[in-house]
C-alpha positions as CSV (number, residue, x, y, z in Angstrom):
1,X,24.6,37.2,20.4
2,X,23.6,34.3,18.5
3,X,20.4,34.6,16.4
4,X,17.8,31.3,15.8
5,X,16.6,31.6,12.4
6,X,12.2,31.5,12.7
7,X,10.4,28.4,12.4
8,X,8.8,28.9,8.7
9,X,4.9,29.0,8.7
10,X,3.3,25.5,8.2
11,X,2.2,26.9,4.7
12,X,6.1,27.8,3.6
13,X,7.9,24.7,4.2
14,X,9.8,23.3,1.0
15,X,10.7,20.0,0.3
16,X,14.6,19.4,0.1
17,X,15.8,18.7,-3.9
18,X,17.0,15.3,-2.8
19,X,13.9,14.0,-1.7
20,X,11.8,11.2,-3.8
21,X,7.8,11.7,-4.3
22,X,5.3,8.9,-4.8
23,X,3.5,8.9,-7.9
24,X,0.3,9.0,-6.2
25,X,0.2,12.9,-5.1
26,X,1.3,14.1,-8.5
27,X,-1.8,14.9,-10.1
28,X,-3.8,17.0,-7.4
29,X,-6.5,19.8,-8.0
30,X,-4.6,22.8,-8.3
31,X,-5.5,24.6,-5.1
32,X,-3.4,26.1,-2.1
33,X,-2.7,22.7,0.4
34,X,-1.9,22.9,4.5
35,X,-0.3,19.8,6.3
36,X,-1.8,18.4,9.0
37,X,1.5,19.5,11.4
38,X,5.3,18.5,11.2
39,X,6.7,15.2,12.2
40,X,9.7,14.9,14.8
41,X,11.9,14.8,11.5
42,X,10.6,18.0,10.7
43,X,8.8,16.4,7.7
44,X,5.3,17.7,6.6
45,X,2.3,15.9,7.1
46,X,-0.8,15.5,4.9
47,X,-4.2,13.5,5.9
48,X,-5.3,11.8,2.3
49,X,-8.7,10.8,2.1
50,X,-9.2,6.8,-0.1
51,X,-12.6,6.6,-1.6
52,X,-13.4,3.2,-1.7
53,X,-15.7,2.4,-4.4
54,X,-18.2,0.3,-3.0
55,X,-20.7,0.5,0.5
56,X,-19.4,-1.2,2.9
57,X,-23.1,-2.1,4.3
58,X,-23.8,-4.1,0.7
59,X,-21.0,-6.7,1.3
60,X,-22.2,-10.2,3.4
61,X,-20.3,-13.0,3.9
62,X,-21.2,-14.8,1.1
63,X,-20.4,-11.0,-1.3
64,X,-22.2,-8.3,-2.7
65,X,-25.9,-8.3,-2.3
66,X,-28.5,-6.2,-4.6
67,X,-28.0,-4.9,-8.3
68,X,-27.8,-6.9,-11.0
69,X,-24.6,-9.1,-10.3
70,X,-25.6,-12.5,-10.2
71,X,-22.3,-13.9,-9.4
72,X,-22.4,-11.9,-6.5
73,X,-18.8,-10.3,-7.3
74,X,-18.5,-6.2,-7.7
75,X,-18.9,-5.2,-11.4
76,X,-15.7,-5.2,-12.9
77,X,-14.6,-1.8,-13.9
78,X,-11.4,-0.9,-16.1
79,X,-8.3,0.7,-14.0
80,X,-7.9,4.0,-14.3
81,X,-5.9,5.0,-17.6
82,X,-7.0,1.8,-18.7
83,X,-8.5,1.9,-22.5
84,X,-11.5,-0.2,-23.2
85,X,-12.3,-1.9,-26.5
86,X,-13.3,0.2,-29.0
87,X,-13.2,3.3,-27.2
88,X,-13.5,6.1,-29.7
89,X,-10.2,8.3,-30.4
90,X,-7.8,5.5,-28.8
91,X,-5.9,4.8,-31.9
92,X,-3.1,5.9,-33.5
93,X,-3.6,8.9,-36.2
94,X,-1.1,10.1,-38.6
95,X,-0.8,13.7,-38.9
96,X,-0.5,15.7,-42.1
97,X,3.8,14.9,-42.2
98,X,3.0,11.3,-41.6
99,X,4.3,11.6,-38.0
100,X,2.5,9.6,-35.4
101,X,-0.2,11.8,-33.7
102,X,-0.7,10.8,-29.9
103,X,-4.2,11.5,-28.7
104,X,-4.1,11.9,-25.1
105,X,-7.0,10.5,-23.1
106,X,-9.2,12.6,-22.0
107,X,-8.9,13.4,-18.1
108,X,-11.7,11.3,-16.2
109,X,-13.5,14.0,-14.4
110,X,-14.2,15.0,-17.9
111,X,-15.5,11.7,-20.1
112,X,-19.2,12.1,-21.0
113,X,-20.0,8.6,-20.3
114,X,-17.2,7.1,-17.8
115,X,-16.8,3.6,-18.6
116,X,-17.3,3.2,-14.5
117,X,-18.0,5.0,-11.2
118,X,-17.0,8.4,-11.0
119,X,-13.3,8.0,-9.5
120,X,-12.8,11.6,-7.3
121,X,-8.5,12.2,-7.6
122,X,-6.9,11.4,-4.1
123,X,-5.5,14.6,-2.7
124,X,-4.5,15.9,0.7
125,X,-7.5,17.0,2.8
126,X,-7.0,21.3,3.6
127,X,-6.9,21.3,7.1
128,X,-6.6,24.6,9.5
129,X,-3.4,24.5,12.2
130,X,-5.9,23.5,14.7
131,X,-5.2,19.9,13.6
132,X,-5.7,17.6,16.2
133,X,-9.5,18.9,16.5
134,X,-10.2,18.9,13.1
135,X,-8.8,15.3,12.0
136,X,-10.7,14.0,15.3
137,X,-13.8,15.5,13.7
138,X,-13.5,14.7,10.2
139,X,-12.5,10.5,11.2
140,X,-16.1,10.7,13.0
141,X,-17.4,11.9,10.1
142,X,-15.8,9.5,7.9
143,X,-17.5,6.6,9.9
144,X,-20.5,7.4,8.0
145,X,-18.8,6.9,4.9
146,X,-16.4,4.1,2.8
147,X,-13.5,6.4,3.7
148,X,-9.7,5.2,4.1
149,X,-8.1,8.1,5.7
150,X,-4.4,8.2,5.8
151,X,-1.8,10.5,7.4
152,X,1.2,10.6,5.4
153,X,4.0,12.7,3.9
154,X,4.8,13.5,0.2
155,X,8.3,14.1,-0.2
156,X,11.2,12.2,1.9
157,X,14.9,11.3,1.8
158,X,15.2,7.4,0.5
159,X,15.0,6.4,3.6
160,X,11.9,7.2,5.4
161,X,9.9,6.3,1.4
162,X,8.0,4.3,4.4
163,X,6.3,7.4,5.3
164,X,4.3,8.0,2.1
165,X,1.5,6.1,0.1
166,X,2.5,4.2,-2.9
167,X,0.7,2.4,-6.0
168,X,2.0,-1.0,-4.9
169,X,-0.2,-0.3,-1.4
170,X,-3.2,0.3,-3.4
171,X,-2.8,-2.5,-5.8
172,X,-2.6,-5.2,-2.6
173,X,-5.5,-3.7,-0.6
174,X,-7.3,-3.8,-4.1
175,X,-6.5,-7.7,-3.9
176,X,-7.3,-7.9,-0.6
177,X,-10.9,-6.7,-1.1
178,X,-11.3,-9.0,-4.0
179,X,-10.5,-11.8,-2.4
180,X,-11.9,-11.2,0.9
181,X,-12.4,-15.3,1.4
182,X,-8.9,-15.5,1.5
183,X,-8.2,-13.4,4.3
184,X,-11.1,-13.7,6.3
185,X,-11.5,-14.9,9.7
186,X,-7.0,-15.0,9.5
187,X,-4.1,-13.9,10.8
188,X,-1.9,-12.0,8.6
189,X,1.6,-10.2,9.1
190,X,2.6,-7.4,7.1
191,X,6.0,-6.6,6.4
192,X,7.3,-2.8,5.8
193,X,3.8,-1.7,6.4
194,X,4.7,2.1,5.7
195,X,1.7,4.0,6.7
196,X,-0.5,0.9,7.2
197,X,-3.0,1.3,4.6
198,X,-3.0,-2.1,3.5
199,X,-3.0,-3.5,7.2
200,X,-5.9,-1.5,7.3
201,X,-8.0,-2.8,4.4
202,X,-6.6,-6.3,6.0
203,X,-8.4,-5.9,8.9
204,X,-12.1,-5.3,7.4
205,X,-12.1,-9.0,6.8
206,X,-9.2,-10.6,8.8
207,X,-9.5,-11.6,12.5
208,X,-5.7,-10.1,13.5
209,X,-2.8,-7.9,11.5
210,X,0.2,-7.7,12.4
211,X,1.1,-4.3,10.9
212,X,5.6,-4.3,11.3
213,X,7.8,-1.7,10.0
214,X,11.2,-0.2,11.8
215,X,11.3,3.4,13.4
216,X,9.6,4.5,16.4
217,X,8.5,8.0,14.4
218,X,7.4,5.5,11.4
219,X,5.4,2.9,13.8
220,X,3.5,5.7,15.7
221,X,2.5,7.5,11.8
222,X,0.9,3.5,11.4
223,X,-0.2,3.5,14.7
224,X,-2.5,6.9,14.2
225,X,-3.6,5.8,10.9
226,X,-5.3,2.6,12.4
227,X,-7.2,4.6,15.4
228,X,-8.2,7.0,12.2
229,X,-9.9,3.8,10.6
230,X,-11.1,2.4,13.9
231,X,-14.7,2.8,11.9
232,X,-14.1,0.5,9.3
233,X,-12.1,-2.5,11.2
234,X,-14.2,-2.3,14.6
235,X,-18.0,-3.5,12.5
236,X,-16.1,-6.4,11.3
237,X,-14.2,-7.2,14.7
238,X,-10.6,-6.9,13.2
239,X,-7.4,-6.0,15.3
240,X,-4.3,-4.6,14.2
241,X,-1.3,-4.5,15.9
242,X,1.6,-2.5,15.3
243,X,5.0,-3.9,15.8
244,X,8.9,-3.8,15.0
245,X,10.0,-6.1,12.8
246,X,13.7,-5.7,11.8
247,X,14.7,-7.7,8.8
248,X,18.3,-7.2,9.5
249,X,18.1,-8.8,12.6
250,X,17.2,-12.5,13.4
251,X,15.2,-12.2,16.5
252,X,11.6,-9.9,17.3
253,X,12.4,-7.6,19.9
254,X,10.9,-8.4,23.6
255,X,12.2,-5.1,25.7
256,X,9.2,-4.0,27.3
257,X,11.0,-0.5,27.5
258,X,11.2,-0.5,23.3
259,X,8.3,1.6,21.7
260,X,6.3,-1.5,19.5
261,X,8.1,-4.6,21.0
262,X,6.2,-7.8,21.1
263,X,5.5,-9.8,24.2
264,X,6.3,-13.3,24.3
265,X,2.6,-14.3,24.3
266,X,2.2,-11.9,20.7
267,X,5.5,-13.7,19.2
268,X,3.8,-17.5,20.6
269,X,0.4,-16.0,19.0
270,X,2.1,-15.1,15.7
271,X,3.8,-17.8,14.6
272,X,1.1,-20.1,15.5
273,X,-1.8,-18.9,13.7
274,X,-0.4,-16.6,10.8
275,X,-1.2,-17.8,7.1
276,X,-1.0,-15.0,5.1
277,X,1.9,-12.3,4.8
278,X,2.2,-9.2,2.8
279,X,4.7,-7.0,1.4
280,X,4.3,-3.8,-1.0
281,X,7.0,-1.7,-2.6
282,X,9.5,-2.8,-0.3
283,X,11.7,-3.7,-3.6
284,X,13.6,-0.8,-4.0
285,X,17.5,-1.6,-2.8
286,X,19.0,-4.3,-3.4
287,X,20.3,-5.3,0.3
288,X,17.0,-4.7,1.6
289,X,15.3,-7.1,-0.8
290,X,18.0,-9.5,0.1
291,X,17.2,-9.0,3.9
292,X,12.9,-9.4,3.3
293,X,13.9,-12.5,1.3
294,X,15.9,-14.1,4.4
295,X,13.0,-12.7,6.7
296,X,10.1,-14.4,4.4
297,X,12.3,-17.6,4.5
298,X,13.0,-17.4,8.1
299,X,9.1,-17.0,8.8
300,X,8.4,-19.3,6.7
301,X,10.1,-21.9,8.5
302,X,8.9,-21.0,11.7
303,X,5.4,-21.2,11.2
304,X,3.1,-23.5,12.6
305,X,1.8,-24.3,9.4
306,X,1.6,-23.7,5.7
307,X,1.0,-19.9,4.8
308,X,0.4,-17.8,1.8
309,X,2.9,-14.7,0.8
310,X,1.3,-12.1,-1.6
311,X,4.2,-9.6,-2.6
312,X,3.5,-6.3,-4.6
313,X,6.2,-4.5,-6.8
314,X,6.1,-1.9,-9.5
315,X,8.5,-2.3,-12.3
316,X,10.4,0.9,-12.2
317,X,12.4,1.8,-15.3
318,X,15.3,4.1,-14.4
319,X,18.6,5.5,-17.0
320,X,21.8,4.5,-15.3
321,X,25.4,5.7,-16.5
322,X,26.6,2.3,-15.5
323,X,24.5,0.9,-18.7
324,X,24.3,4.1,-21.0
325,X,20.8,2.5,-21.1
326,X,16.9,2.2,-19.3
327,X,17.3,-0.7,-17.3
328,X,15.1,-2.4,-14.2
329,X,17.9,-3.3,-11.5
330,X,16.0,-3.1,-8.5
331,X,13.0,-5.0,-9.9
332,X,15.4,-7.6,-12.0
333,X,17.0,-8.0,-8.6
334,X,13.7,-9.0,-7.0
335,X,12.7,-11.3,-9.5
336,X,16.5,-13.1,-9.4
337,X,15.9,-13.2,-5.5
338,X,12.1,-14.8,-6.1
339,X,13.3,-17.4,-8.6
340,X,16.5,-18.2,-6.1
341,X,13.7,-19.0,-3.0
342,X,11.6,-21.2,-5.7
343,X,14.7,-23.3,-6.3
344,X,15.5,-23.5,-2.7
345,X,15.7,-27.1,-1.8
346,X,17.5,-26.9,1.5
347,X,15.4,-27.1,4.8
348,X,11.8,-28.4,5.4
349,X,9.9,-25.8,3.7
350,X,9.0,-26.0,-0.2
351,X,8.2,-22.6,-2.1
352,X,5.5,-22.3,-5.2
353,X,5.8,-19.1,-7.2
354,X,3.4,-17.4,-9.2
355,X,2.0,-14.4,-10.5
356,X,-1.2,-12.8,-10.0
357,X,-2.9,-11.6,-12.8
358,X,-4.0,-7.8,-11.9
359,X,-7.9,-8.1,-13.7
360,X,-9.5,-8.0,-10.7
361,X,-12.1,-4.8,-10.2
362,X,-10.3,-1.4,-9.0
363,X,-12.0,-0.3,-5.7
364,X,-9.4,2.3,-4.8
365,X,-8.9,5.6,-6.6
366,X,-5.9,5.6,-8.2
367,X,-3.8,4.4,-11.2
368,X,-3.2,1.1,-12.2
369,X,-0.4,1.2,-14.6
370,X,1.1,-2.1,-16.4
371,X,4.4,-2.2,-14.2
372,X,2.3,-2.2,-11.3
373,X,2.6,-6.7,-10.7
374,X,1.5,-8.9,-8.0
375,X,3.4,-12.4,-7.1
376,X,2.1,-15.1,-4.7
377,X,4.4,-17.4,-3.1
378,X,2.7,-20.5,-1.3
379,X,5.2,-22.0,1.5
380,X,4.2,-25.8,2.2
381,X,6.3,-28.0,4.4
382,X,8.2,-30.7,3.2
383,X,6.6,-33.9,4.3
């Protein structure tokens, strides 16, 4: 007689040892949390909950309207971690040996005067078992509010990272609501979308997103998250579509029988009206950045018109025996890759590389650390 082991409670899973976390669920309040249910992968699933930092109702067309900002632009506030001038006991202080004494900043729910607006730690929402009720509920009660809600997991094998929020995803929506003109009124594609947050964000101003990732389980997690933030794209008329895009493979998929093809009117639409694509810590392996660079190029070329690529990366340092040393391979890679498509003179598209300078205001909870950098590539054709 052979004997099936019981399905653990939803409270008793364990993540495997081999899996990686994001950076962006390590500091949550210390109480007990419940996943929203398990994936096909048998993976838990968390609903996060994105304060953003503004009302929605004060933007117009033209910016923010009310308070004292003249130049109609948000107030800029420091990231988080972030140490203003003279801020008192930021400093280094010697002890009594002469060692260097580190003073560690005090947590943010605790400064007396916060240099900003009260920033409330991202965590994942509790949830009882009766999930599908409950998240149903809580989105309608979210439309009331400048709420990104996001259904993610927190710990995965390298291979389905996709599945869970990063910094780099924060850092690009926080661009995208800064410079709203940009993106208004266009049509943008997103590349390796993960869980769709910054599609999402997109959407508030653009007129179409094209939200593309690979994985049927991964597509349907984006695919969820949208219909969760139906309140904040459907005021401003935005529509985001969630499609494969393979980078290993030359050609969109068309088979009407394949979860998240495209139709040949969608491809015809695409390439004819997109300006603006987007990609956030996609940089990671090497042969995958060497397949998004081909797939940028390859877009690129086959656009109607000129477009604008904003690419997001965080500069992770990492010890490797193969150095004896701290070293940046994945994100060296990336930036050998960018500098290779500036030089490209082949073919009848010219690319202009630069960075972005991250000093625009933080409307997103989270932390914006130094590696955290933001690149812009303009593709022109070659007249």
């Amino acid at each position: 007689m052979v004997q099936v082991a019981p399905t653990p409670a939803m409270d008793e899973v364990t993540f495997r040892s081999d899996t990686v976390l994001s950076d962006v669920h390590l500091y949550t309040p210390n109480q007990r949390h419940l996943m929203v249910r398990l994936n096909s992968m048998g993976q838990p699933v968390f609903l996060s909950q994105f304060k953003l930092l503004w009302n929605q109702d004060s933007w117009t067309d033209s910016g923010v309207v009310g308070g004292d900002h003249g130049d109609g632009h948000p107030e800029k506030t420091p990231p988080s971690g972030a140490c203003s001038p003279g801020q008192e006991g930021v400093r280094a202080q010697l002890d009594e040996d002469g060692d260097l004494d580190v003073v560690r900043r005090p947590r943010a729910a605790s400064d007396p005067d916060p240099a900003g607006p009260p920033r409330d730690k991202v965590h994942p929402t509790i949830l009882t078992q009766e999930e599908d009720d409950v998240v149903e509920d809580r989105a309608q009660e979210s439309s009331l509010h400048s709420v990104i809600k996001i259904e993610h997991t927190m710990a995965t094998p390298l291979e389905d990272v996709g599945k869970q929020v990063w910094r780099g995803a924060l850092l690009l929506a926080d661009y995208i609501l800064f410079q709203r003109d940009l993106f208004r009124g266009r049509t943008v594609l997103e590349l390796g979308a993960g869980t769709g947050l910054a599609s999402i964000v997109a959407a508030t101003v653009a007129r179409t997103v094209y939200c593309t990732d690979v994985g049927a389980d991964l597509l349907a997690m984006c695919q969820r998250n949208i219909a969760l933030n139906s309140h904040l794209t459907a005021a401003r008329g935005g529509v985001v579509k969630v499609k494969e895009l393979d980078w290993l493979k030359d050609n969109l998929c068309t088979d009407p029988e394949v979860p998240f093809s495209w139709s040949e009117e969608e491809i015809s639409n695409m390439y004819s009206h997109t300006t603006i694509l987007l990609a956030a810590e996609v940089f990671y392996d090497d042969d995958l950045t060497d397949a998004l660079f081909r797939t940028l190029s390859r877009l690129a070329h086959r656009l109607h018109g000129a477009c604008t690529i904003i690419l997001s990366v965080e500069k992770r340092l990492n010890f490797t025996l193969r150095h004896l040393d701290v070293t940046c391979e994945a994100y060296n890679h990336f930036r050998s890759r960018l500098h290779e498509l500036e030089k490209l003179a082949a073919g009848r598209t010219r690319f202009v590389v630069e960075p972005i300078e991250a000093s625009f205001p933080q409307l997103l909870a989270y932390e914006r650390i130094q590696q955290l950098e933001l690149w812009k590539v303009v593709a022109e054709p070659v007249t």
